[in-house]
C-alpha positions as CSV (number, residue, x, y, z in Angstrom):
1,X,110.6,63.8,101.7
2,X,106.7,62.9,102.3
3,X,105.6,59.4,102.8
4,X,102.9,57.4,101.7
5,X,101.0,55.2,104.1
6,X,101.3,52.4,102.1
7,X,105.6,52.4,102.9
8,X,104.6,51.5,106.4
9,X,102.7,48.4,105.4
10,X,104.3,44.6,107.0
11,X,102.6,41.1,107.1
12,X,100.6,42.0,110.0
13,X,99.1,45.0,109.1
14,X,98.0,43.4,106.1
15,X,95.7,41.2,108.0
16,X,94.3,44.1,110.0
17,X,91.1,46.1,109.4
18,X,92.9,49.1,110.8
19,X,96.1,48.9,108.8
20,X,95.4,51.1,106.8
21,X,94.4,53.8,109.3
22,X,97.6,52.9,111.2
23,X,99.8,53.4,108.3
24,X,98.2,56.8,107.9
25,X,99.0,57.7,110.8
26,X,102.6,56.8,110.8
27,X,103.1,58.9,107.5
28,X,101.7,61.6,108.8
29,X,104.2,61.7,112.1
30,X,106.5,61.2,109.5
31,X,106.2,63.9,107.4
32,X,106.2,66.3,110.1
33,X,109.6,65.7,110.5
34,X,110.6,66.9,106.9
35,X,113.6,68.9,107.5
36,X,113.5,70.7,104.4
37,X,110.1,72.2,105.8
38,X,111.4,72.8,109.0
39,X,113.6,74.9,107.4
40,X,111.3,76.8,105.3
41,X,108.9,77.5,108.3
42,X,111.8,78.8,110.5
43,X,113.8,81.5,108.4
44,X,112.4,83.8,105.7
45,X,114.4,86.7,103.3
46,X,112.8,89.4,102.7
47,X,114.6,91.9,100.5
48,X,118.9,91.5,101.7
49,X,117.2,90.9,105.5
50,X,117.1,87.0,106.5
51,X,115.2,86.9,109.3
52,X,115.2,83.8,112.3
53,X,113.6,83.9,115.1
54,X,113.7,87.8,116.4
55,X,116.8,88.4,114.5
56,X,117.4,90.3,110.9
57,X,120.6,90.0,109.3
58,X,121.3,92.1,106.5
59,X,123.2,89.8,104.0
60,X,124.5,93.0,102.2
61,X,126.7,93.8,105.6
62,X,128.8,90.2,104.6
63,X,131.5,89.9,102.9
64,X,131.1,85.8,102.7
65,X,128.2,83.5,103.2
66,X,128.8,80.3,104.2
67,X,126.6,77.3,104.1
68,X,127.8,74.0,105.9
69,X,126.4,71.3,108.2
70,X,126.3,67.8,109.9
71,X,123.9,65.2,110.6
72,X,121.2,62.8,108.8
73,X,118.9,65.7,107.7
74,X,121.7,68.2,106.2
75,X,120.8,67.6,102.5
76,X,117.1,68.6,102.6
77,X,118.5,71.4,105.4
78,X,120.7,72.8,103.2
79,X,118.5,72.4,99.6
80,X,115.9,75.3,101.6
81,X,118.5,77.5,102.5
82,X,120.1,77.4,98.7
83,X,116.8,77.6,97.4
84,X,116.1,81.0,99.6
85,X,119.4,82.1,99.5
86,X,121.1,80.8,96.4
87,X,122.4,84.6,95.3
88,X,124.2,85.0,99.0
89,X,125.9,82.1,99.4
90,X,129.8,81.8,99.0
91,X,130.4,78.2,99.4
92,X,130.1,75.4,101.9
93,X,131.0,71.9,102.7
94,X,128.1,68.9,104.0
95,X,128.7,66.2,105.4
96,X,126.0,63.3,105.9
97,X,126.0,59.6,106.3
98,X,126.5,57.3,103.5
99,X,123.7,57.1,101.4
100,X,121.8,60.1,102.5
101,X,122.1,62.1,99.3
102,X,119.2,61.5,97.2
103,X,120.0,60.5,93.5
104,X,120.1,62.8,91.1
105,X,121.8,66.3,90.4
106,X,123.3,68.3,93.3
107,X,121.1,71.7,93.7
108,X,123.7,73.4,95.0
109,X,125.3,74.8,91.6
110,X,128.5,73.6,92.5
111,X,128.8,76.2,95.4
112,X,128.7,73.4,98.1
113,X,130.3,70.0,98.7
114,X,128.6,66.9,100.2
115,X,130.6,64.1,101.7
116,X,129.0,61.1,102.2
117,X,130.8,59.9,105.5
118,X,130.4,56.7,108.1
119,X,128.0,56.5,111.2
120,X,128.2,55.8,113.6
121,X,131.5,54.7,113.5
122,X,133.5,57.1,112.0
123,X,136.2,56.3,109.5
124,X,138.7,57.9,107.1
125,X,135.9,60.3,105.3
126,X,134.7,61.7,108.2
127,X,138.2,62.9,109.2
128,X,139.1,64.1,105.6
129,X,135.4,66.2,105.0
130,X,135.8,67.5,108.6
131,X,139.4,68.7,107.7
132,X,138.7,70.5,104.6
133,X,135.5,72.7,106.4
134,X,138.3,73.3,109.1
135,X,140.5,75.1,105.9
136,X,137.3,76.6,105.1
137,X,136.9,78.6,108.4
138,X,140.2,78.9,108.9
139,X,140.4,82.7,107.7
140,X,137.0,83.8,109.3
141,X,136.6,87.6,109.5
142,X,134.0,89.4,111.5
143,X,132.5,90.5,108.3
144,X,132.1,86.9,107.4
145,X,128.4,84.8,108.1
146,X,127.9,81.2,108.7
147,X,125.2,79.2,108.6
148,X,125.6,76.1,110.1
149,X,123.2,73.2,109.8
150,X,122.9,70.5,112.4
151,X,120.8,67.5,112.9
152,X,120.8,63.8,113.9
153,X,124.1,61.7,113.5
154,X,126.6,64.9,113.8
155,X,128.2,63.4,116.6
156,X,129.8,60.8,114.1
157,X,130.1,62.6,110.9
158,X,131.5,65.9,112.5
159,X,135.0,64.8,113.8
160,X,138.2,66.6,114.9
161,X,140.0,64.7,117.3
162,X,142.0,66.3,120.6
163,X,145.4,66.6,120.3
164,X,147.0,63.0,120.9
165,X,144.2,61.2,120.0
166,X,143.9,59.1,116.9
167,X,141.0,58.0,115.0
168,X,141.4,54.5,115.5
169,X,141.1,55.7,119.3
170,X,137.9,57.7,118.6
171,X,137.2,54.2,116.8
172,X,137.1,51.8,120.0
173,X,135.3,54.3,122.0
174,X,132.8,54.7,120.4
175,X,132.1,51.1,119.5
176,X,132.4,50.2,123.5
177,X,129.9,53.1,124.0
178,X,127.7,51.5,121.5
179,X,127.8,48.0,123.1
180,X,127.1,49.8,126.5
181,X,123.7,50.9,126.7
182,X,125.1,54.5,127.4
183,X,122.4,56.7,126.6
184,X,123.1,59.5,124.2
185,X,123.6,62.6,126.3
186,X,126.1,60.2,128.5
187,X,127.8,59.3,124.7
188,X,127.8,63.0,124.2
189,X,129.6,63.7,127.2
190,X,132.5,62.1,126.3
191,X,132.4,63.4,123.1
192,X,132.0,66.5,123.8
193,X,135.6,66.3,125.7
194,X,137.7,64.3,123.2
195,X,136.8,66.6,120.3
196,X,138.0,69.9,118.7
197,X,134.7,70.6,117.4
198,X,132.0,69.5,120.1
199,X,131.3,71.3,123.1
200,X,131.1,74.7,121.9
201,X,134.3,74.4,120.2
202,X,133.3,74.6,116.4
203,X,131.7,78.6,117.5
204,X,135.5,79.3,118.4
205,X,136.8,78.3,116.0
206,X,134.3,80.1,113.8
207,X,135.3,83.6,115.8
208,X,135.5,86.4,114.6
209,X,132.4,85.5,112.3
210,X,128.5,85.7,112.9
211,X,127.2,81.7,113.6
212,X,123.6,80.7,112.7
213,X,123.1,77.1,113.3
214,X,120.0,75.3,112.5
215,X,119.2,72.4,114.6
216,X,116.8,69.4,113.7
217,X,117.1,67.8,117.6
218,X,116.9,64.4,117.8
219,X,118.3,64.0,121.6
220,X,115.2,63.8,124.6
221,X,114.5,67.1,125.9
222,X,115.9,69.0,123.2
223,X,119.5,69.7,124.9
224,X,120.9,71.5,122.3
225,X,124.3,70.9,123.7
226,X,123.4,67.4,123.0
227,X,122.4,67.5,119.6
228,X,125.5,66.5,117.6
229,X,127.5,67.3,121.3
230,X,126.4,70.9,120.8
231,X,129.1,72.4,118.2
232,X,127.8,75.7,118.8
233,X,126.5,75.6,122.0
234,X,128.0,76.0,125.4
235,X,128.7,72.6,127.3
236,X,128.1,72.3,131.3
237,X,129.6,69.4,131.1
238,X,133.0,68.7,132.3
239,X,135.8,65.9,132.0
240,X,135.0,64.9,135.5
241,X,131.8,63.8,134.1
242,X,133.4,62.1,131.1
243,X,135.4,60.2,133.5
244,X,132.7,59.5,136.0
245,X,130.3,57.8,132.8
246,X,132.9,56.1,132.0
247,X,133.5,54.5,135.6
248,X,129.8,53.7,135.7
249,X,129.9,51.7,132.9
250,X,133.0,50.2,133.6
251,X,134.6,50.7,131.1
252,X,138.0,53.1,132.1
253,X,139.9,49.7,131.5
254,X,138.7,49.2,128.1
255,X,139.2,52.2,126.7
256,X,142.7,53.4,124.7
257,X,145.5,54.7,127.0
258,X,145.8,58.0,125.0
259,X,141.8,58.7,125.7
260,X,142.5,57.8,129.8
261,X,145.9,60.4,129.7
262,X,143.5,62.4,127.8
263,X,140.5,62.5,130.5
264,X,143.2,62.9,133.5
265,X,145.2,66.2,132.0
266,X,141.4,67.9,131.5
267,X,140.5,66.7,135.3
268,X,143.8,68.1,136.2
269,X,143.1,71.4,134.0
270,X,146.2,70.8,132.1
271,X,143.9,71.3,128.8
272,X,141.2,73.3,128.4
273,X,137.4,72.5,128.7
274,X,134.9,72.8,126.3
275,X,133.2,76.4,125.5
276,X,131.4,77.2,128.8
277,X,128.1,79.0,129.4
278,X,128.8,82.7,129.7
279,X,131.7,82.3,127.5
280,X,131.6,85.7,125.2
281,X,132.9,83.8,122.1
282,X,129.1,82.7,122.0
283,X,127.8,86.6,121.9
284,X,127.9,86.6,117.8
285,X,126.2,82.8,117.8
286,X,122.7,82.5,117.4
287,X,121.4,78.9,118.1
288,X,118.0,78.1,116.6
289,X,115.7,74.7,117.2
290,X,113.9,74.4,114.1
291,X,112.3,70.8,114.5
292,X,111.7,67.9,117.2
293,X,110.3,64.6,118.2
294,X,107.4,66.8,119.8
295,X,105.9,67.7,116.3
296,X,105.9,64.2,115.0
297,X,104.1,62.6,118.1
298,X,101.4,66.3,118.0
299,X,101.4,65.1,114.3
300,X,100.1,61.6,114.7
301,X,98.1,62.1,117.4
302,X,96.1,64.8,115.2
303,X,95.9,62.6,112.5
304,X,95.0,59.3,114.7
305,X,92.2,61.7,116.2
306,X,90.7,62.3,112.8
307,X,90.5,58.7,111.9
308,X,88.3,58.1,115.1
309,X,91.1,56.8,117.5
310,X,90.8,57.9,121.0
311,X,94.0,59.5,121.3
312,X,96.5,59.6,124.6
313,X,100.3,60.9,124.6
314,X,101.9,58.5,127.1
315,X,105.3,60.3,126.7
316,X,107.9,62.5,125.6
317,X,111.0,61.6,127.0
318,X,110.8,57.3,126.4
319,X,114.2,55.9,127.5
320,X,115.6,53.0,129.7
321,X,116.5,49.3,128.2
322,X,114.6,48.5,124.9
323,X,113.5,45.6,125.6
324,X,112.3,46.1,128.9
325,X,110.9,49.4,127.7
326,X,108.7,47.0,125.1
327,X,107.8,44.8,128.0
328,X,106.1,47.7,130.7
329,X,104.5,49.2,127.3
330,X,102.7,46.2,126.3
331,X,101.4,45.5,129.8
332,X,100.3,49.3,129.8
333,X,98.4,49.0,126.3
334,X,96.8,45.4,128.0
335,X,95.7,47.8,131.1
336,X,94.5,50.4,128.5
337,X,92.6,47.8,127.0
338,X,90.8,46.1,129.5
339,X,89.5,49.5,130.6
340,X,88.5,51.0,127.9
341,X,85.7,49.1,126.5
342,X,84.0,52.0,125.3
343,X,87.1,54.0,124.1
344,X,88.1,51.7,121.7
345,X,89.9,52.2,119.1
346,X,92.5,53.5,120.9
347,X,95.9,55.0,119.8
348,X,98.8,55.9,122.4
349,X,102.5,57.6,121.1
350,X,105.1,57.9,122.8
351,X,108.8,59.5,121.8
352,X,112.2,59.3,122.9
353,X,115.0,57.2,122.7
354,X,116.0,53.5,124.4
355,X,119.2,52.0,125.1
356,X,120.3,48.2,123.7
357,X,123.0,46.7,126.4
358,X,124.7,44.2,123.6
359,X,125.3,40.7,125.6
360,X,125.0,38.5,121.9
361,X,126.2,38.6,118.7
362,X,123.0,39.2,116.9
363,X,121.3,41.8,114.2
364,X,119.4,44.5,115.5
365,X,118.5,47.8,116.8
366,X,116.4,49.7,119.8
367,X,113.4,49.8,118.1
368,X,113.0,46.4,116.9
369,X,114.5,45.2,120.4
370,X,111.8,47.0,122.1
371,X,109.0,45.9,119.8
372,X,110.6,42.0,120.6
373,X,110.2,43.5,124.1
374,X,107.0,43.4,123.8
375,X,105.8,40.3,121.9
376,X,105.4,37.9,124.5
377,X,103.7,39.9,126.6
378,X,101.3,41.1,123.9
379,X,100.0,37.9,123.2
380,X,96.3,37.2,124.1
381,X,92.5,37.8,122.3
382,X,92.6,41.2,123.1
383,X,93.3,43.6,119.7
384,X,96.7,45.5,119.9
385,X,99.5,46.9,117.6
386,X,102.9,48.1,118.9
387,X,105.3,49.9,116.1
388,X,108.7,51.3,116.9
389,X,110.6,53.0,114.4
390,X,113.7,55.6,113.9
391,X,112.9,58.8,112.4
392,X,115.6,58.8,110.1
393,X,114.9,55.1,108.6
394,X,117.7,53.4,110.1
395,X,117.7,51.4,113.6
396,X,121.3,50.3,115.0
397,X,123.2,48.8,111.9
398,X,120.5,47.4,110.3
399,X,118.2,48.1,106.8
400,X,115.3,48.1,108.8
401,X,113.3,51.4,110.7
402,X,111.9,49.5,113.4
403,X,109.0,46.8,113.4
404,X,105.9,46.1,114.5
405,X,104.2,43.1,117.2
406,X,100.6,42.4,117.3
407,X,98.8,40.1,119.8
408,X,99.2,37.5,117.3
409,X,103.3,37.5,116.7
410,X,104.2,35.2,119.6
411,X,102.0,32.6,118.6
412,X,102.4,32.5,115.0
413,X,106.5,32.9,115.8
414,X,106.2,30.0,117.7
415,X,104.2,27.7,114.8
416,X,107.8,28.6,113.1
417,X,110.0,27.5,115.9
418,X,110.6,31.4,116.6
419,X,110.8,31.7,120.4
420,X,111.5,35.4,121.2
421,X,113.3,34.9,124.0
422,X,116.1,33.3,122.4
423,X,116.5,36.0,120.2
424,X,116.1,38.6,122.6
425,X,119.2,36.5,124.5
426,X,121.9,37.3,121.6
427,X,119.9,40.7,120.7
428,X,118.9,39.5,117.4
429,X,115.7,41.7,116.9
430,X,116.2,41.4,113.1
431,X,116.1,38.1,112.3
432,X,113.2,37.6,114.6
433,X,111.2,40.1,113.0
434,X,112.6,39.5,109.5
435,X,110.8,35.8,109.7
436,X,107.5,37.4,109.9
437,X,107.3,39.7,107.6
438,X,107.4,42.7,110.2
439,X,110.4,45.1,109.8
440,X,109.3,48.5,108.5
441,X,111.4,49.5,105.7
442,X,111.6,53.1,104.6
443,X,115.0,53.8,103.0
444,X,117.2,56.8,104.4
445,X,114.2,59.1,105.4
446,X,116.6,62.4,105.2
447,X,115.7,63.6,108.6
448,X,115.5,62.5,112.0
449,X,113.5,63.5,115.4
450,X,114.5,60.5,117.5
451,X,112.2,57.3,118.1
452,X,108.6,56.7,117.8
453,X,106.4,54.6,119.5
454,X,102.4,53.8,118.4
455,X,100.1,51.6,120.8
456,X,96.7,51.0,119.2
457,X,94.0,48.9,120.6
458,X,90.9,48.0,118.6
């Protein structure tokens, strides 16, 4: 899916001289997140020999090609492995979050299933879709290839719950790991360890068979045992750390009795652990990153230089509490400014991912919590944008990307009673932002690479 600049446009950037320029420069991180082009520049056929990375396989040695996947970004994933592929394949299932299948006819030729499931809470679909790819790799032989597709949002969509465990129990977990401000590898932790299909576990069940999985990370770092809790990749992660996240966030009290029992039999080795390194059910899996939050912020900062912004890359690896995240950012781009009276215009990104502790009962996400972060603080004669936006189009459980806070949005929030602090109070980013005129809007973007963050100073 490419962007146009003009999708990125809000009230503010209306007003701007260099809105334009900053929407460009959005797009353009945007689009270099297109998963369906990740996929194109990562594999290639040539004759019966697909070849990834430094490995051939000759589709002519398989008796069944399969096709399946998880995550925000597995529709445009799979659509370049059909298109390149299309005469191999055998079948496949998808599963993807609801509303993540573009309209119109399938391109699959009626050889694979989507299922449009929930995130992140998982519900009845996400059970049912993740049963029926179980059937379908129930009877893998060694002369059997799957190609497993894996991005963003896999954690939720890609469920097979431990023995004992119910859904409902999956459920209130995840929900209180929501509300925590866990980050995501602690989420993925637990998991990992309450799952039949994390932690390795999806590569043995897949055994006997050859395993290519494709993976669009969206997790800092790139930890593929992260993305999606690593269905194919070995986990050194233990219950012992489960348990220990959970104690640190208080929340062993909270949680279902039949995930506690479940956490103290692993501890006390009574059930196994997740698919460790080493393990030699991994020796026919071939794990291959094909896209990250790295080329989107290399992407902007390219196309910010071209437009005459003095470009810096603050970071990588953005995390900690949104909103105090937004605060040390705008004093940083207020610093920036100050000194750099003859580096101006100036454009800073930074990726990564927040956390949102939930104390109120508001509408919102990280990204527009961050950028509310950051309004107060912003707020002064000197020139300066701050926009935060989701990859994938959607932040927390919310219509909205992210938003955007100028030097002028606590001021004119004011003039309409708007006091950001009260709204950062009961986390209700949305509304906040919604007033003005400021949430960026994209639609499911069909991929996803984490969180953004652009400074610019003029």
């Amino acid at each position: 899916m490419q962007f146009q600049p003009e999708q990125f446009i809000t009230h503010s950037l209306k007003k701007i001289g260099y809105g334009r320029d900053i929407c460009q420069v959005i797009a353009a991180s945007m689009n270099s997140a297109d998963a369906e082009i990740s996929v194109q520049r990562s594999i290639s056929l040539k004759d019966s020999y697909l070849n990834v990375e430094d490995k051939r396989y000759d589709l002519s040695d398989y008796k069944h090609v399969y096709l399946s996947g998880a995550g925000k970004a597995v529709q445009p994933m799979a659509r370049a492995v059909h298109h390149l592929l299309a005469q191999y394949l055998t079948s496949g299932i998808l599963i993807t979050k609801e509303g993540y299948v573009p309209l119109g006819p399938s391109p699959f030729e009626g050889k694979i299933i989507i299922h449009q499931a929930s995130h992140p809470i998982p519900d009845d679909r996400n059970l049912a879709a993740s049963n029926q790819l179980l059937t379908l790799f129930h009877s893998l032989q060694k002369d059997d290839l799957v190609l497993f597709l894996i991005s963003g949002g896999g954690s939720s969509l890609l469920i097979k719950p431990a023995e004992g465990i119910s859904l409902k129990d999956l459920q209130l977990t995840t929900g209180l790991l929501l509300d925590s401000g866990a980050s995501i590898d602690e989420m993925n932790t637990i998991r990992k360890h309450l799952d039949d299909y994390k932690g390795g576990n999806l590569a043995r069940l897949c055994s006997p068979a050859s395993v290519i999985c494709l993976i669009l990370s969206d997790v800092i770092g790139d930890r593929l045992d992260m993305v999606a809790s690593g269905p194919t990749v070995a986990d050194p992660t233990t219950y012992q750390d489960a348990w220990s996240i959970l104690e640190r966030y208080r929340l062993l009290e909270q949680i279902p009795d039949a995930i506690r029992l479940h956490f103290r039999k692993g501890i006390q080795g009574e059930i196994p652990e997740t698919v460790k390194p080493g393990d030699p059910i991994l020796d026919r899996v071939q794990n291959c990153l094909i896209g990250n939050n790295t080329q989107s912020v290399q992407a902007a900062l390219k196309a910010a230089d071209s437009l005459g912004f003095h470009t810096q890359l603050l970071t990588s690896s953005l995390h900690g509490e949104a909103s105090q995240v937004g605060l040390s950012l705008a004093d940083t781009a207020k610093a920036l400014h100050d000194s750099s009276s003859n580096s101006l215009p100036f454009c800073i990104v930074a990726g990564g991912e927040t956390t949102v502790t939930i104390r109120g009962g508001g509408k919102g996400g990280r990204n527009q919590e961050l950028a509310l972060g950051a309004v107060k603080s912003m707020a002064g004669n000197q020139q300066l944008v701050l926009i935060s936006l989701g990859t994938d189009g959607g932040d927390g459980p919310t219509d909205a990307a992210g938003a955007i806070a100028t030097n002028e949005t606590y001021s004119l929030g004011l003039s309409m009673g708007l006091d950001p602090s009260e709204f950062l109070q009961r986390n209700d980013s949305y509304h906040y932002f919604e007033k003005l005129g400021d949430l960026i809007k994209t639609g499911p973007t069909f991929t996803n690479v984490n969180d953004l963050v652009f400074i610019f100073g003029f």
